[in-house]
C-alpha positions in Angstrom: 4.0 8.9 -5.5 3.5 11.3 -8.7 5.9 11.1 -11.3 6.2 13.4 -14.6 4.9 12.5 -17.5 7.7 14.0 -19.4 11.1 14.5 -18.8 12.7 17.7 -17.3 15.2 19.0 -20.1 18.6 20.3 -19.7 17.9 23.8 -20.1 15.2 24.3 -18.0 17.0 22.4 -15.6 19.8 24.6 -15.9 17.4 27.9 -15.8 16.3 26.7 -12.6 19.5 26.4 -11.4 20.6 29.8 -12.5 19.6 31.3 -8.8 21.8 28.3 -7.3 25.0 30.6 -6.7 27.2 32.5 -3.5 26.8 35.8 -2.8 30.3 37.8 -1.9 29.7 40.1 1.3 29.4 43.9 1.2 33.3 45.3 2.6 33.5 49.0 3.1 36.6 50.5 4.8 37.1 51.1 8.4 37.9 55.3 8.4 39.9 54.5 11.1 42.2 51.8 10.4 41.8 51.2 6.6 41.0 48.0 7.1 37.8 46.3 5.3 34.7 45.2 7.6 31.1 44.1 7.1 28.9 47.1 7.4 26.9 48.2 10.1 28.8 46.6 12.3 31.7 47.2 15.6 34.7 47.3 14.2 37.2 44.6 16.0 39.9 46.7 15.2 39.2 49.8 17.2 35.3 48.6 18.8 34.1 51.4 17.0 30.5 52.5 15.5 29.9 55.9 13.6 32.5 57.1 14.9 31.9 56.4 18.4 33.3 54.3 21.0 31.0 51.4 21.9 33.1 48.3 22.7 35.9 48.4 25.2 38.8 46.4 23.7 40.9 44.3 26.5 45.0 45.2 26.7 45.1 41.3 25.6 44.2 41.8 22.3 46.7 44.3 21.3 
């Protein structure tokens, strides 16, 4: 098994590590409902895309 020669410092450790990190998700607002959603997506709300009716939503979940 190979094993360094020198030892890996603290900073460039930590330089590395810089690109360890979460990203927060894109929200835009729903036109219809105000509401914030992922884009390019249905909205849950409404099961609306562009402006156009693509999902039908169930009496159940109202």
């Amino acid at each position: 098994m190979a094993v360094p020669f020198r030892r890996t410092g603290k900073t460039r450790k930590r330089k590395r590590r810089t690109h360890y990190k979460l990203k927060k998700p894109t929200l835009v607002i729903d036109k219809s409902t105000g509401d914030y959603i992922l884009p390019h997506k249905v909205s849950p709300f409404t099961g609306e895309y562009k402006g156009k009716q693509v999902k039908q939503l169930s009496e159940d979940n109202e």
